[in-house]
N, C-alpha and C positions, 0 to 999 in steps of 0.2 A: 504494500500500500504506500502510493507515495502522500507526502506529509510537505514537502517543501513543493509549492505550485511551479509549473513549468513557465519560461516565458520565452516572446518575441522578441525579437526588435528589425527595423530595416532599416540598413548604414548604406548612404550612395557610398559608391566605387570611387573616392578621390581619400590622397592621404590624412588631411585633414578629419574628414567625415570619418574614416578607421579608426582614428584615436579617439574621437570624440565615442565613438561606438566602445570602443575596447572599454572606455571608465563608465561607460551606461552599463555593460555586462558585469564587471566588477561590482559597481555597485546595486546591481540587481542581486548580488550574491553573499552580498555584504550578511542579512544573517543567516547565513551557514557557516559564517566565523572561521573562513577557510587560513590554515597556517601559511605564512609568508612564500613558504617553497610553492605551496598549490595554488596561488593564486599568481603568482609567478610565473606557473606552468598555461596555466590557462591565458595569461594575457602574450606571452610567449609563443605559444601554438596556434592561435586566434588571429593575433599580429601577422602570423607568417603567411595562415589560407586567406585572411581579407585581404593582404596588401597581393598575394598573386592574384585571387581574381580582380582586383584594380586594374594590375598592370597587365597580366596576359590575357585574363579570359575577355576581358574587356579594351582589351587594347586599340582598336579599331574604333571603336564607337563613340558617337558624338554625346549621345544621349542615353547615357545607358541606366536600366533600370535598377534601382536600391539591390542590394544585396540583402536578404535575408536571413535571419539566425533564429532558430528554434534551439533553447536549453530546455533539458527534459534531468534533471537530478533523478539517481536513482541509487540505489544500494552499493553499486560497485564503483561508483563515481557521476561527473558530469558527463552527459549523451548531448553534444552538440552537433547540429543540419543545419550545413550553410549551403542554400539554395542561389544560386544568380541564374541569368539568360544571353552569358556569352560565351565564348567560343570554347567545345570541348575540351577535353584534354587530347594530346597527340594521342594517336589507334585508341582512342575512348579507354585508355587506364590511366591508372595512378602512376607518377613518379615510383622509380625505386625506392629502396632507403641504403643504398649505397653514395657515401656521401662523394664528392668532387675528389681528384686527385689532388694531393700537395707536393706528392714530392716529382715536381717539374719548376723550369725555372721559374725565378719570379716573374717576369715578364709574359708566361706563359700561365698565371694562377686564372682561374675561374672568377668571372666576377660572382656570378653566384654558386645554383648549385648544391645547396650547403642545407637549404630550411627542410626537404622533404625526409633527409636522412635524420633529420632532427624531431621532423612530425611523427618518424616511424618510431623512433626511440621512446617518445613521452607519450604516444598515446597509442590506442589498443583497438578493436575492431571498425578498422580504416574502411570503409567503401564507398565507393563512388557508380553512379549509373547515369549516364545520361536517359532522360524522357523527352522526346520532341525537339524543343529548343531550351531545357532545361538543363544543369549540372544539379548534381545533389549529391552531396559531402558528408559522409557520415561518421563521426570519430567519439571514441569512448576517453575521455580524462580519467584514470582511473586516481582517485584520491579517498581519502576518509571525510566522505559526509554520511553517514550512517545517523551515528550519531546527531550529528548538525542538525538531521533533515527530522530527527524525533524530537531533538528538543526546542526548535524553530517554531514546534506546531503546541510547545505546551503555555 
């Protein structure tokens, strides 16, 4: 049974609007009294999927439509769907979690590269589908709101 209510929000796709989003998700989460690492985690892993679909999924587009976020708390942690309507992923998967090479020269480092081997490490049943002209992002934070989410509701 969950106890901590789910919620929405929609952040346009520019970087400003992401951060201003990222501290509206935090503080939607404010009482679950999450410890510094977890909430770290989550604005860390959040940061990463909104600012790509900014710049990739959306990259073409003049006018492109808010990004959406569905937080669903549950037992084994946060269940975050970040929904947008631009451009697939390449052959419609996920990034690896193999992160960028380093040892090449400097002049030859990666600009980036770096976030999805990092999404893979901090968070836990990753999936992606596209629908129509849809992407949908599905990722588990696993953290300790267990607790949180019982005594939120007393």
């Amino acid at each position: 049974m969950q106890l901590f209510p789910s919620f929405e929000l929609l952040i346009e796709a520019e970087p400003l609007a992401v951060r201003d989003g990222l501290a509206k998700i935090l503080a939607a989460l404010d009482p679950l009294a999450l410890n510094v690492e977890d909430a770290a985690t989550v604005e860390l892993v959040l940061a990463e999927v909104l600012n790509n679909v900014s710049e990739h999924a959306y990259r073409d587009k003049n006018s492109a439509p808010p990004i959406h976020v569905l937080c669903q708390p549950e037992r084994r942690g946060l269940q975050f769907t970040v929904t947008d309507h631009g451009h697939p992923f390449p052959d419609a998967a996920l990034p690896g979690d193999e992160p960028a090479a380093l040892d090449v020269e400097r002049a030859a480092l990666p600009e980036g590269g770096f976030g999805w081997s990092m999404i893979h490490a901090l968070a836990r049943d990753i999936r992606y589908r596209r629908k129509a002209s849809t992407n949908e992002l599905t990722l588990c934070l696993p953290m300790k709101v267990a607790s949180a989410i019982k005594d939120a509701s007393s």
